[in-house]
C-alpha positions in Angstrom: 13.9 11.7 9.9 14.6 14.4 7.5 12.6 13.6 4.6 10.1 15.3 3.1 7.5 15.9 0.5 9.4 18.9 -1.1 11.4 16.9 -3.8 8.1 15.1 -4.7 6.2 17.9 -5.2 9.1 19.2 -7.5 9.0 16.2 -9.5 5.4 16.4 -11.0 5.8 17.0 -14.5 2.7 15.4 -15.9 0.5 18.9 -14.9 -2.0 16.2 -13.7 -2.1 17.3 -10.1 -0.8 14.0 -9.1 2.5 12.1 -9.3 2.2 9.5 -12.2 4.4 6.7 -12.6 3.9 4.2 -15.4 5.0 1.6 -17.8 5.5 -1.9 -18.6 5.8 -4.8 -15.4 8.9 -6.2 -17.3 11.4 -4.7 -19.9 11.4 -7.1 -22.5 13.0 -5.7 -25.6 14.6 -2.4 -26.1 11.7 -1.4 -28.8 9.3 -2.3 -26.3 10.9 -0.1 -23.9 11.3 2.7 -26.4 8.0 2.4 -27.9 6.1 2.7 -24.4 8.8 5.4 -23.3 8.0 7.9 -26.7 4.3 7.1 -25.5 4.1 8.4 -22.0 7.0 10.8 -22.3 5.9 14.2 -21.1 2.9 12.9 -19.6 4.5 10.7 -16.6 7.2 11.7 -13.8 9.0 8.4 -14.4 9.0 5.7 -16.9 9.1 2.3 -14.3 10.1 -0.8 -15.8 11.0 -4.3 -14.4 14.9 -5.4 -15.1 15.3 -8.4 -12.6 11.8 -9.7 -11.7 11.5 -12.2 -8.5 9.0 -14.8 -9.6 7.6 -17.6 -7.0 8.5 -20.5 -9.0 11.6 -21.0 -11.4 10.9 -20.9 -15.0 8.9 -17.7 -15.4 10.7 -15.1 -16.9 12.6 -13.1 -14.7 13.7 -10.3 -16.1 16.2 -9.1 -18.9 18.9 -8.4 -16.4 21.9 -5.5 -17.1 20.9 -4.8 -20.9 17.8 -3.8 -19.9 19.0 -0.4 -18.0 21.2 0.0 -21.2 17.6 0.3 -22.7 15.8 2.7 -20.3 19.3 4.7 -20.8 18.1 5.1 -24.0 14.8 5.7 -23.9 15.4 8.4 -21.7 18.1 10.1 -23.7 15.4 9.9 -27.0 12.5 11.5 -24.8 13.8 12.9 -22.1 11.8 10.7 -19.3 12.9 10.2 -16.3 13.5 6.0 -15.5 13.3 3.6 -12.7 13.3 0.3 -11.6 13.1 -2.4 -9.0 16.2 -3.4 -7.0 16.2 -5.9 -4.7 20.0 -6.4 -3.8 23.1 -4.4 -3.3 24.3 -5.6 -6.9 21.3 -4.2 -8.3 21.9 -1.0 -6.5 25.6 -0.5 -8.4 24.1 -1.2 -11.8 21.3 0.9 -11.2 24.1 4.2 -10.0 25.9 3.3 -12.7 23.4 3.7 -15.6 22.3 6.5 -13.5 18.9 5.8 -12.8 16.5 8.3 -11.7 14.5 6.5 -9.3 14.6 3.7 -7.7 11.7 1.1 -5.7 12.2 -1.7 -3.0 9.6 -4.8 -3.7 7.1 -6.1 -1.8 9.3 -9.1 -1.3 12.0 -7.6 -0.7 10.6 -4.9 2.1 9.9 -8.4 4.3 12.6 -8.9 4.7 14.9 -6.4 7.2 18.4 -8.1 6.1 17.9 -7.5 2.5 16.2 -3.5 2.8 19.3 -2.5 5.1 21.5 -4.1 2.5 20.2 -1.9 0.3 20.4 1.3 2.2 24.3 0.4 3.1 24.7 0.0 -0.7 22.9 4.0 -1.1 24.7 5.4 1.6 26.2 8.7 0.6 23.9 8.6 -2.6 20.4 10.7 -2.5 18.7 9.0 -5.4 14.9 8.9 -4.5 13.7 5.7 -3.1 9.9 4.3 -3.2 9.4 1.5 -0.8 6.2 -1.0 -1.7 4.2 -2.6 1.5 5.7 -5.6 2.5 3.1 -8.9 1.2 2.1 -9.1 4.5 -0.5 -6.3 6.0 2.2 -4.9 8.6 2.3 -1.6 8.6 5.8 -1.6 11.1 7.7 -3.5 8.3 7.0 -1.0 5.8 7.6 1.8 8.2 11.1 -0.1 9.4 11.4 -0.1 5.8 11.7 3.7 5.3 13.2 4.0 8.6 16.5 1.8 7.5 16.8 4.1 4.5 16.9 6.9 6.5 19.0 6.0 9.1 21.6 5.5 5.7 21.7 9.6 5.0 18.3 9.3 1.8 16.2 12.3 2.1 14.1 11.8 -1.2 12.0 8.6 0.3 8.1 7.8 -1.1 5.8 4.8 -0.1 4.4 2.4 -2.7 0.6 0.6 -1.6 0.5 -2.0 -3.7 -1.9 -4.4 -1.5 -1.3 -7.5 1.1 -2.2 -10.9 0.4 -5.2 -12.3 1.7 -5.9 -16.6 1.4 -9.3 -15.8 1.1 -11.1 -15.7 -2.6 -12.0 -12.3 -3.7 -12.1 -10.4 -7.0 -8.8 -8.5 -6.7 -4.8 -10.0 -7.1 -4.1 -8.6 -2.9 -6.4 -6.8 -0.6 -6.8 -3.3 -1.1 -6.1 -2.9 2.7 -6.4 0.4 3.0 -5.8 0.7 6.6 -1.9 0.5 5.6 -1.7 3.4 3.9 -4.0 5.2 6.2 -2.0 4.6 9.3 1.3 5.0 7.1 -0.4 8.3 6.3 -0.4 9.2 10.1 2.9 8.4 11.2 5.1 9.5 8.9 2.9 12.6 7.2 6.4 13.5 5.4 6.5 10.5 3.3 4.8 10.8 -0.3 2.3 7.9 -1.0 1.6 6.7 -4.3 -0.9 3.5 -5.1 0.3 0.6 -7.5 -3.6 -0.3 -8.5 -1.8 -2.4 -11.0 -0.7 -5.4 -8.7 -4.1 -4.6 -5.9 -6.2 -5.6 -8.7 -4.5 -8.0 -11.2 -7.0 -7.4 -13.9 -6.8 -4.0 -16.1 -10.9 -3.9 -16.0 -10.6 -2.9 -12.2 -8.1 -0.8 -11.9 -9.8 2.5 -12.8 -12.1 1.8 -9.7 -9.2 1.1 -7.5 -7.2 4.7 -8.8 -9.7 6.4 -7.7 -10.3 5.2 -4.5 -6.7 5.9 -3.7 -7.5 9.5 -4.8 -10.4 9.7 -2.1 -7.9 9.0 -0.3 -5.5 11.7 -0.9 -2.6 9.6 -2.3 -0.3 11.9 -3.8 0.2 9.6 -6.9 -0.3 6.5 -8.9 2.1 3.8 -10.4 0.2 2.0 -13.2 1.2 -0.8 -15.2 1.7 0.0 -18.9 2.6 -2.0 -21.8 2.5 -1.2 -25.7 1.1 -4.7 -26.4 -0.9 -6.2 -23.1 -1.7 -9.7 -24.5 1.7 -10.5 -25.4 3.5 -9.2 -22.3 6.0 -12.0 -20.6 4.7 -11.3 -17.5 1.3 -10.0 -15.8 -0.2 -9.6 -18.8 -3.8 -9.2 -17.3 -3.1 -6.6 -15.2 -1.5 -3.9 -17.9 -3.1 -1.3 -19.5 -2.2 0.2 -23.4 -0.9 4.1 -22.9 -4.4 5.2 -24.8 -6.3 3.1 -22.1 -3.6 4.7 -19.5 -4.6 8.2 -20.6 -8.4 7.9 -19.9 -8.4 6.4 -17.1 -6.3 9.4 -15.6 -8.8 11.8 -17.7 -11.4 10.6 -15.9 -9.7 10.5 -12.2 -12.1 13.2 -9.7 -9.3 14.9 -7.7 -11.1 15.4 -4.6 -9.6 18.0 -1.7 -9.1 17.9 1.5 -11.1 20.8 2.3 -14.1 23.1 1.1 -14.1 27.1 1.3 -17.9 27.0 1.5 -19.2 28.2 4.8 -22.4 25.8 4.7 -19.8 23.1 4.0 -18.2 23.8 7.3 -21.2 24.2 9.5 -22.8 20.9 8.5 -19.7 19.3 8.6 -19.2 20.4 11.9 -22.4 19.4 13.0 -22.1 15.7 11.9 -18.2 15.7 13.5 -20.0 16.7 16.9 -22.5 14.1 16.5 -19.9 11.3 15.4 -18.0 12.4 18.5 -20.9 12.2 20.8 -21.8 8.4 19.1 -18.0 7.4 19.7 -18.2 8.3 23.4 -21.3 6.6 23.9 -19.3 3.1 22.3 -16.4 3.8 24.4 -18.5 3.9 27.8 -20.9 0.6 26.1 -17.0 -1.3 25.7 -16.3 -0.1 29.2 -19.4 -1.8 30.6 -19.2 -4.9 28.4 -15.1 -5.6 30.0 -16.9 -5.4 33.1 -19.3 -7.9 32.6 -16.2 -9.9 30.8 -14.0 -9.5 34.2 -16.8 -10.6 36.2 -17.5 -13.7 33.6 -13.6 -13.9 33.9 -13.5 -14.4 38.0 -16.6 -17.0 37.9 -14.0 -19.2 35.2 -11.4 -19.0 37.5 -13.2 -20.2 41.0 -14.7 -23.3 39.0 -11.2 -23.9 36.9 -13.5 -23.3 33.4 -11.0 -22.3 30.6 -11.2 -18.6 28.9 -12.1 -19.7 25.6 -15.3 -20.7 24.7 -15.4 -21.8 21.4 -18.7 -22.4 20.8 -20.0 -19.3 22.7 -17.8 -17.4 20.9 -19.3 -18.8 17.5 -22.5 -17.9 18.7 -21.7 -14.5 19.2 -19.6 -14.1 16.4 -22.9 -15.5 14.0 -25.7 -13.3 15.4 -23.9 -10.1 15.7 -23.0 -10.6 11.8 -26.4 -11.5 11.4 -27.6 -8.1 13.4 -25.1 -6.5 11.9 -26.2 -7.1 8.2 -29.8 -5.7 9.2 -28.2 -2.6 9.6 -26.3 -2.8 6.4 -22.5 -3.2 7.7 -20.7 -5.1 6.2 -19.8 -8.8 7.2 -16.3 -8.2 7.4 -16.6 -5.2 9.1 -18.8 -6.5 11.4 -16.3 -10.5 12.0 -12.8 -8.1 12.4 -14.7 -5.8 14.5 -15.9 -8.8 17.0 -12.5 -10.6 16.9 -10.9 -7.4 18.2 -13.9 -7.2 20.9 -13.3 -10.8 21.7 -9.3 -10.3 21.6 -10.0 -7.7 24.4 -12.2 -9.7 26.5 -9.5 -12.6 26.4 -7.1 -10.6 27.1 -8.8 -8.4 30.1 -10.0 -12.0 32.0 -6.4 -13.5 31.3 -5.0 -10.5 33.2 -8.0 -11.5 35.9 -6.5 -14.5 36.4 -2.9 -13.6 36.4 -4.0 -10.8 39.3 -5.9 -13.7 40.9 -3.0 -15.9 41.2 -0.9 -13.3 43.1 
């Protein structure tokens, strides 16, 4: 693809050292929009507000529609920040070219779906207005990357990537999952494409987003995009999640901007030293894995002459409960310890499947 970070770099205005993107989830009245707008102006890269919002059940509010670009139009023109919003269909697309928006984002809802994102990238073909994608709800990494891929493929050079979190069923204190791996492995495989974090919709409450912001700094995300609203309380739509611009403002004040790398020589030794010795653990896993399979193969070929099934279900509960247990003692974390198994196990199934596949031939 030919996209890269050059046009990103370019656009941070803010002098904060990272790409900041904020402002309210929805517009809802143009002196809303104008009275967040003179408040971050100068201090952001982009104003982001929500025109057409796509809400799980009818009845919420869903957006202003058309007048509200007429508004970010204007609060640009009065303070000279750049504006952006969420598009989420080709008629979205036309409005948004023809206000001449700055910037645009896909949604996580949207991103899920391929037939809607290369809608989109027909409608921007022969355009080069940047484009930030968000994950996709789901945790898959190849959606969001088919995502950027499809945009691409239509001629847009000025892409980004928005982490906004997956959704989990399970009960924890944050909106989505933080799911860093996403980013991590986005991170990896395409290097050239800017990643910002939208702490906003990971966390769902405005008390945990400052812990969140910086965690996507120690992870060398190139920017943020944080909900801000004039008047929290009263917003039409996730009202919990948005902070006031003065509350905006310290949280980036207080933001550690870590670096990738230190100049100091006893720095580099150690850290060398502790990379050799990681290196030398990790081998030693790899060969323990290598003799587990075997065992699992030979466990695998005693199934198949006495016709007992590959799953064991309540062997693999007993595993599953004293290697969290064991694992705990050590302090890692249950989670760690449960996806860690599962992909162990996955392997094991998949290794005496194979077994019996070879055994039938």
């Amino acid at each position: 693809m030919s996209v890269d970070k050059e046009w990103f770099k370019g656009w941070n205005l803010s002098g904060e050292g990272i790409f900041l993107s904020a402002g309210p989830c929805s517009a809802e009245s143009e002196e809303q929009v104008l009275t967040t707008a003179r408040a971050l102006a100068g201090k952001v890269d982009f104003l982001r507000a929500g025109i057409w919002k796509p809400r799980t059940r009818p009845g919420s509010f869903e957006g202003v529609g058309l007048k509200g670009l007429a508004w970010l139009d204007r609060a640009r023109s009065e303070t000279g920040v750049k504006v952006g919003t969420e598009v989420a269909e080709p008629s979205h697309v036309e409005a948004c070219l023809e206000y001449g928006m700055d910037v645009l984002w896909v949604g996580a809802r949207t991103t899920t779906n391929p037939f809607s994102v290369q809608a989109i990238a027909d409608a921007l073909r022969g355009t080069d207005i940047p484009v930030l994608v968000k994950n996709p709800m789901s945790a898959d990494v190849d959606l969001w990357i088919g995502a950027l891929e499809r945009l691409a493929n239509a001629g847009l050079t000025r892409l980004g990537a928005i982490h906004r979190g997956a959704s989990s069923p399970l009960e924890m204190r944050y909106r989505n999952a933080p799911a860093w791996k996403m980013p991590i492995e986005l991170m990896r495989r395409m290097p050239e494409i800017p990643v910002i974090c939208d702490p906003s919709h990971i966390c769902g409450k405005s008390d945990l987003i400052a812990t969140i912001a910086q965690e996507a700094m120690d992870l060398l995300f190139d920017g943020l995009m944080v909900e801000v609203h004039p008047d929290p309380p009263n917003a039409l739509s996730d009202a919990a999640q948005q902070l006031t611009p003065e509350q905006f403002y310290h949280m980036i004040g207080a933001l550690d901007l870590p670096h990738e790398q230190s100049e100091s020589t006893i720095f580099i030794n150690r850290m060398s030293e502790l990379r050799e010795g990681v290196d030398e653990v990790d081998s030693q896993l790899l060969g323990l894995l290598g003799k587990r399979m075997e065992i699992v193969c030979e466990m695998g070929r005693l199934k198949l002459q006495e016709n007992v099934s590959t799953l064991q279900p309540h062997r693999w509960q007993e595993i599953l409960e004293d290697r969290i247990r064991k694992g705990l003692s050590l302090s890692l974390s249950e989670d760690f310890i449960q996806q860690l198994m599962q992909s162990i196990h996955e392997e094991a199934i998949r290794q005496q499947e194979f077994g019996r596949v070879e055994g039938a031939d």
